[in-house]
GUNUSE-518087 format. One line per 2 residues: their letters; for each residue x, y, z of N, C-alpha, C. Coordinates in pm, whole numbers, plus 32768, in hexadecimal, padded with zeros to 4 digits. Each point is the difference from the previous one (the first is absolute). Layout:
BEGIN
a = X Y Z X Y Z X Y Z ~ ...
//
This chain:
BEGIN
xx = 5915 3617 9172 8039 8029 807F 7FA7 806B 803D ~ 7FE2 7FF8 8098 7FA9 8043 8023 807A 8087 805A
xx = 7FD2 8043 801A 8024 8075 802C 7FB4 8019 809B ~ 803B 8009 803F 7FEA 7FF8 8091 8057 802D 8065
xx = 7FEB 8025 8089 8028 804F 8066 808A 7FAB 8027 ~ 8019 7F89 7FD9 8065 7FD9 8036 806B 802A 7F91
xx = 7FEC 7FFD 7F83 805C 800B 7F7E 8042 808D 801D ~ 7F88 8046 800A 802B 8085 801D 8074 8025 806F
xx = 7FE9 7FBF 8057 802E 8011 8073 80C3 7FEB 7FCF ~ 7FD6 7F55 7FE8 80A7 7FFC 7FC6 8025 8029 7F9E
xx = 7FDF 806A 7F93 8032 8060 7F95 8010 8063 804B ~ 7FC0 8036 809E 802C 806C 801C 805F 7FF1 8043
xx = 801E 7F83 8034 805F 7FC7 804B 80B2 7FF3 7FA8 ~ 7FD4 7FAA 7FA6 8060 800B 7F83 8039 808C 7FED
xx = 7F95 8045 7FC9 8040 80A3 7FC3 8032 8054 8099 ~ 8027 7FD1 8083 7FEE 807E 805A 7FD6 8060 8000
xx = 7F66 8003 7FDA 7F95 8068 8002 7FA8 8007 8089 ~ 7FCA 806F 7FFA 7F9B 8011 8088 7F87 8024 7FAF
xx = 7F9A 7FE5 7FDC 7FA2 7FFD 7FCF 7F6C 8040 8038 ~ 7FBE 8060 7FCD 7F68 7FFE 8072 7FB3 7F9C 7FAA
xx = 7F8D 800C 8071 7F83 7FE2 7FC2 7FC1 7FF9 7F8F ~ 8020 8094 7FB2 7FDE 8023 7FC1 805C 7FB9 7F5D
xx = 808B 8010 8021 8059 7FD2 7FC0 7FFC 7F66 7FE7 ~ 7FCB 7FD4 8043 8001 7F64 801B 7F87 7FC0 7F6E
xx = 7F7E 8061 802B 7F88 7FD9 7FC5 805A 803E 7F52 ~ 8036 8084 800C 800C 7FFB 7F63 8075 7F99 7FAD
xx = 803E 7FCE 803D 8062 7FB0 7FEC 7FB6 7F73 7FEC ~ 7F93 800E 8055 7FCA 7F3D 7FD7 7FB6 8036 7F78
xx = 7FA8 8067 7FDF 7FF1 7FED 7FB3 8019 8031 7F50 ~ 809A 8035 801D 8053 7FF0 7F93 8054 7F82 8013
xx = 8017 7F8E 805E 802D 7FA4 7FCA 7FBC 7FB6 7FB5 ~ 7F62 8032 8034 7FAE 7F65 7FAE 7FE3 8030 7F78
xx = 8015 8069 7FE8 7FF9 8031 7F7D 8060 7FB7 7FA4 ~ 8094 8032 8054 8065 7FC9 7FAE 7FEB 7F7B 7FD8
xx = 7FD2 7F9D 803C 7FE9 7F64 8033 7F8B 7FCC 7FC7 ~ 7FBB 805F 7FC4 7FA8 7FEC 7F9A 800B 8021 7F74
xx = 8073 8055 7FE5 8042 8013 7F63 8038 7F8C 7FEA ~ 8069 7FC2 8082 804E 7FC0 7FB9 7FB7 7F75 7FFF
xx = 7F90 7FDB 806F 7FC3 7F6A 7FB6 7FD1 8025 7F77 ~ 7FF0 8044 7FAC 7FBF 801A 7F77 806F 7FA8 7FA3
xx = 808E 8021 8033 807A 7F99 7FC5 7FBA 7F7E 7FEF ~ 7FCF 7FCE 8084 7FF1 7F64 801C 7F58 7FD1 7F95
xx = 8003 8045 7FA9 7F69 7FEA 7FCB 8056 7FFD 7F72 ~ 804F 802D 7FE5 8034 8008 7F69 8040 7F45 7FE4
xx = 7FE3 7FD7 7F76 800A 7F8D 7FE1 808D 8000 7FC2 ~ 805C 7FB2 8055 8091 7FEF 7FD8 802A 7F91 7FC3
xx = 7FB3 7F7F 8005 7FFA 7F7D 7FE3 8097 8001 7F5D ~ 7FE2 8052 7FD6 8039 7FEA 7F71 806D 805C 7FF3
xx = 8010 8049 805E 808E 8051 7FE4 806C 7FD6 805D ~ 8067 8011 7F99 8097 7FCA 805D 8051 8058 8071
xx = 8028 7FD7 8072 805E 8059 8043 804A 8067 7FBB ~ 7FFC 8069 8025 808D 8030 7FDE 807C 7FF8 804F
xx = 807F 7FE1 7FC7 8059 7FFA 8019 804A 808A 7FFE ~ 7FFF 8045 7F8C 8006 805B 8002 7FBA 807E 7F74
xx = 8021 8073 802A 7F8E 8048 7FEB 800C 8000 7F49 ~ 80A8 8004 7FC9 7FF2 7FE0 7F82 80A2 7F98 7FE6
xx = 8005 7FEF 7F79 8053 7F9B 800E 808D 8022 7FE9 ~ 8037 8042 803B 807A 8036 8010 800A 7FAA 806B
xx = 807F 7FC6 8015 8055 7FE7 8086 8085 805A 7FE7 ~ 8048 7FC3 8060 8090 8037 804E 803A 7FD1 7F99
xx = 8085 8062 7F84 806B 7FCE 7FD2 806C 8025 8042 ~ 803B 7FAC 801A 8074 8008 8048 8080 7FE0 7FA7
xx = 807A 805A 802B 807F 7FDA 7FA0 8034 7F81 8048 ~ 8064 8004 7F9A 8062 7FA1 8047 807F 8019 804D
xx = 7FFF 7FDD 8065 8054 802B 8082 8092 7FCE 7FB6 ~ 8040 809C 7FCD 80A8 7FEC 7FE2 804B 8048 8043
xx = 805D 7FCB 8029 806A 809D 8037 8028 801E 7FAC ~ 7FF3 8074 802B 805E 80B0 7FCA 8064 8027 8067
xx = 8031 8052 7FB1 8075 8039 8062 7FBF 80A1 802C ~ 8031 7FDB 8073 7FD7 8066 8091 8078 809E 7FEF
xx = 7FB2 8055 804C 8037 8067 7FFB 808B 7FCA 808F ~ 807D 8039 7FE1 806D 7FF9 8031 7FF9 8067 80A9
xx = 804A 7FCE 8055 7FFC 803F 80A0 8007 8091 7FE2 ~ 8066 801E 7F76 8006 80B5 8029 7F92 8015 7F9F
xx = 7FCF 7FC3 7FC2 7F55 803A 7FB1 7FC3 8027 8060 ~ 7FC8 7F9B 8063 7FE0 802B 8041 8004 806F 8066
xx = 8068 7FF2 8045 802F 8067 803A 7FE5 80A6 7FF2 ~ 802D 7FF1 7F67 800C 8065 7FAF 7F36 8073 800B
xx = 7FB1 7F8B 7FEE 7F97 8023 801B 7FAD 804D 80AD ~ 8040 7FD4 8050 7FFE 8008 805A 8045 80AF 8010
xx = 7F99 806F 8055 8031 8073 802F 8076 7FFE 809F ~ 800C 7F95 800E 8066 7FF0 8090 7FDB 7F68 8043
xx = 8071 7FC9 802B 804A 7F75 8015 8045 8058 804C ~ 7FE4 7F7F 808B 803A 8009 8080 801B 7F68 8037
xx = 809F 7FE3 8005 8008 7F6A 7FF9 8002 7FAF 7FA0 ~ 7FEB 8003 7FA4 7FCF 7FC0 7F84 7F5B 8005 8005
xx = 7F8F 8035 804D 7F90 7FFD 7FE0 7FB3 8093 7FED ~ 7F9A 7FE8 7FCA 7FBD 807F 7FC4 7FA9 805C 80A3
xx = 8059 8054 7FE8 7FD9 8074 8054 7F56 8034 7FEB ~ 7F94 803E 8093 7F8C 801A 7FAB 8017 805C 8084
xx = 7F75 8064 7FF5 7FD5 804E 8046 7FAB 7FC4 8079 ~ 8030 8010 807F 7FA0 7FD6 8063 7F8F 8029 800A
xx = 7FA7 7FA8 8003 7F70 7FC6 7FEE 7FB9 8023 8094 ~ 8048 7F9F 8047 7FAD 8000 8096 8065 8050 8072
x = 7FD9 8060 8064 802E 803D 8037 8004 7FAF 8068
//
């Protein structure tokens, strides 16, 4: 990928930046820097290694979905510092 006045233009466009001259030239050439580390990836020989799926072999154990019994209306309640109506009272937020 080449690096050029138009790329630039729409990354400065993208980021809502205002950019100089000056800013412009150091930016092309720390992208091509960057853009030259990462083709070094594209030179490494992958032919023989597998995807990862994931990073080790743990997955997700999951239980098994049983009901239990729930805390009762005045448990709740009970938790609650003030009920107005039957619902939980809070401190106004937005003026």
């Amino acid at each position: 990928m080449h690096v050029n006045e138009s790329l630039i233009s729409k990354l400065e466009e993208l980021a809502l930046l205002r950019l100089t001259e000056s800013e412009k030239m150091m930016l092309t050439k720390d992208l091509e820097k960057i853009i030259d580390m990462f083709s070094l990836i594209a030179e490494v020989d992958t032919s023989d290694v597998e995807p990862l799926r994931h990073m080790n072999e743990v997955y997700n154990v999951m239980r098994e979905d049983v009901p239990a019994p729930s805390l009762s209306i005045e448990e709740v309640r009970g938790n609650a510092p003030r009920i107005i109506n039957d619902q939980f009272a809070v401190p106004k937020v937005i003026e």
